[in-house]
Structure formats: structure tokens, C-alpha cells
C-alpha angles and dihedrals in degrees: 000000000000110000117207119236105247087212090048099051093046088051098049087048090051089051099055095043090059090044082060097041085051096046092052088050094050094054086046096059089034088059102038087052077056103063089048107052093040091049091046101044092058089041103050092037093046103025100017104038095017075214112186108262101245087051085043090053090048092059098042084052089055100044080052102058099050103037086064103038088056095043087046086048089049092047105032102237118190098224087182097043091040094062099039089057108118084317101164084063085052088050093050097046084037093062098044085050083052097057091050098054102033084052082044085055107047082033074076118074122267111255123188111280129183117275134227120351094001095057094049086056090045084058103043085044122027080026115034101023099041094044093059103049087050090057089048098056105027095041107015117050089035088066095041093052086052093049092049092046089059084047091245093294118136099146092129136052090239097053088043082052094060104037091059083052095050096045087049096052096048086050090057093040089048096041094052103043085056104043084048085069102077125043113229076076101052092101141033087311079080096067092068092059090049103051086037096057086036089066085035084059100050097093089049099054096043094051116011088237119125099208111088090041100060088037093056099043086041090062100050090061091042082056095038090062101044099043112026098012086165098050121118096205108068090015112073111210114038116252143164124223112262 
């Protein structure tokens, strides 16, 4: 019979309660990094630089893009394994959150938009792309700092529980630090981004899986510039149609 060393066991227990501990610090920086660089890029390229919007959205892409690859690098995030994580269930949630935002969008009046070339790029730019990077950011990475925070553990109910509370709370705290950034949002106009990524959300906290999500953000905006280009609300910041 092999008999554990008591000394051993208690510092191999020790050990993996600081590499939790660690871990948990690690997703909170890495989130708090997150609401200011992504208050600060909207404020100094919409208050600060007055940038023009396409020029803006190119570097809030950017930002983006390299926020989160660094943060999936970090963390080790598994891109392949996360969507195809129960992704049929993330499609499904994802259309019906599609249908809510894109009937919250043409509920709005029409306003003028460009025509021809230019519109196509409006869509697969100001639309598609944007839309993207915001669910990325406003419904993805919140989700994924919550699940990390729980150490990827959701084997009970409880622990399922809060971890839809936890992910909830991270999307409002997100959303808002961002929208704060411009300032067409520092005031009521701010609830309507908040109930609306809520709903966004919705795919990603049920399943893990990004896809429904970002389907669902991408077509607001796809719907935002087709059908109210000059609007203030889905289209972050304000323009007029040239």
C-alpha cells in the first residue's frame, strides 16, 4: 500500500488554489484593460480626434483585433473548439435575436443613405465588419471573462446560475463603458444599447459559442445602414449621408 505524504498533498493543494487564485486575477485585469481601452478608443477618436467615421471604425477594428488576439493568446483560448461548441443551439438563439434587433431597427423611421458602390461598402464596413468587432467585444469577451473566472467549470446548476449572472453583469458594465465613450450615448439614449446587447447576448451566454451573437449584432448594423444610415442610435458615431 502506498501511503500519501501528508506535506506533499497540502502543498500540491496549495499550489492549485493559488493557480486559481491567479487565474481569476488574470481575467479580471484582462477585463478591466478591457473597459478602458475600449472607453478611451471611441472618446479620443470621436471627442478627442473628431476622426471621420470610416477612418474611426478602422481604428476600433483594429483595436479590436488585436485587444482580443492577444487576450485569446494569454488565456489560451481554443478559437476552433469555442464555435463549435453546441453551435447549432448559438445559430438558433442567434436568429431569433436577429429578428428582434433587425424589427427594433425598420420600427425607426427611414432616413437618406448613399447609393450604389458606395452603399455596398457602407454595409461590409460601417455594417458587417463593425458589427463584428462590437459583438466581440460587447458580447464575446465578456462571456468568456466570466467563464474563465468560474475556471471553466459549469457542472452544477448553481455554478451555471452564476455564471449567467456573472456574464450579464460584465455585458452591462462593458456596454456601457463603451457607449460612454461617445457622446450621442451620455445620457438615456444609453438604455437602448444595453437592453439591445443584452438581447444580442443572449446566444453567447446560453451556449459559449460566439456565433449567434456576432450574427445577430452584425445584422443590426447591416440593417442600420440600409435602412436609417443617419440614425445615432445603432450607428455609433453620429453621420449624415454624403
Amino acid at each position: 500500500m502506498t501511503t500519501l505524504n501528508p506535506a506533499l498533498v497540502a502543498t500540491e493543494s496549495t499550489t492549485r488554489v493559488a493557480e486559481r487564485e491567479g487565474s481569476r486575477e488574470r481575467e479580471a485585469v484582462w477585463f478591466i484593460a478591457g473597459l478602458v481601452v475600449f472607453f478611451v478608443v471611441p472618446w479620443l477618436g470621436t471627442d478627442v480626434g473628431d476622426l471621420n467615421h470610416d477612418l474611426y471604425y478602422l481604428v476600433y477594428i483594429t483595436a479590436t483585433v488585436l485587444f482580443l488576439g492577444r487576450y485569446v493568446q494569454a488565456i489560451g483560448i481554443d478559437v476552433a473548439k469555442l464555435v463549435r461548441r453546441r453551435w447549432q443551439s448559438s445559430v438558433l438563439l442567434g436568429l431569433a435575436a436577429t429578428a428582434f434587433v433587425v424589427v427594433n431597427v425598420v420600427r425607426n423611421d427611414a432616413t437618406d443613405r448613399p447609393t450604389g458602390a458606395y452603399l455596398v461598402f457602407k454595409v461590409v464596413w460601417r455594417g458587417l465588419a463593425y458589427g463584428i468587432a462590437d459583438a466581440l467585444i460587447l458580447s464575446v469577451f465578456p462571456c468568456l471573462i466570466a467563464y474563465g473566472l468560474l475556471q471553466h467549470d459549469l457542472s452544477t446548476v448553481a455554478r451555471k446560475a452564476r455564471y449567467v449572472g456573472l456574464a450579464t453583469v460584465l455585458i452591462w458594465t462593458i456596454t456601457a463603458a463603451y457607449h460612454l465613450g461617445y457622446d450621442q450615448y451620455r445620457n438615456r439614449e444609453i438604455i437602448a444599447p444595453e437592453i439591445g446587447n443584452t438581447v444580442i447576448s443572449v446566444p453567447m451566454i446560453a451556449t459559449l459559442n460566439p456565433v449567434g451573437a456576432v450574427m445577430a449584432h452584425a445584422a443590426m448594423h447591416v440593417t442600420a445602414n440600409i435602412h436609417a444610415y443617419e440614425t445615432e442610435v445603432f450607428l455609433p458615431p453620429g453621420t449624415s449621408a454624403p
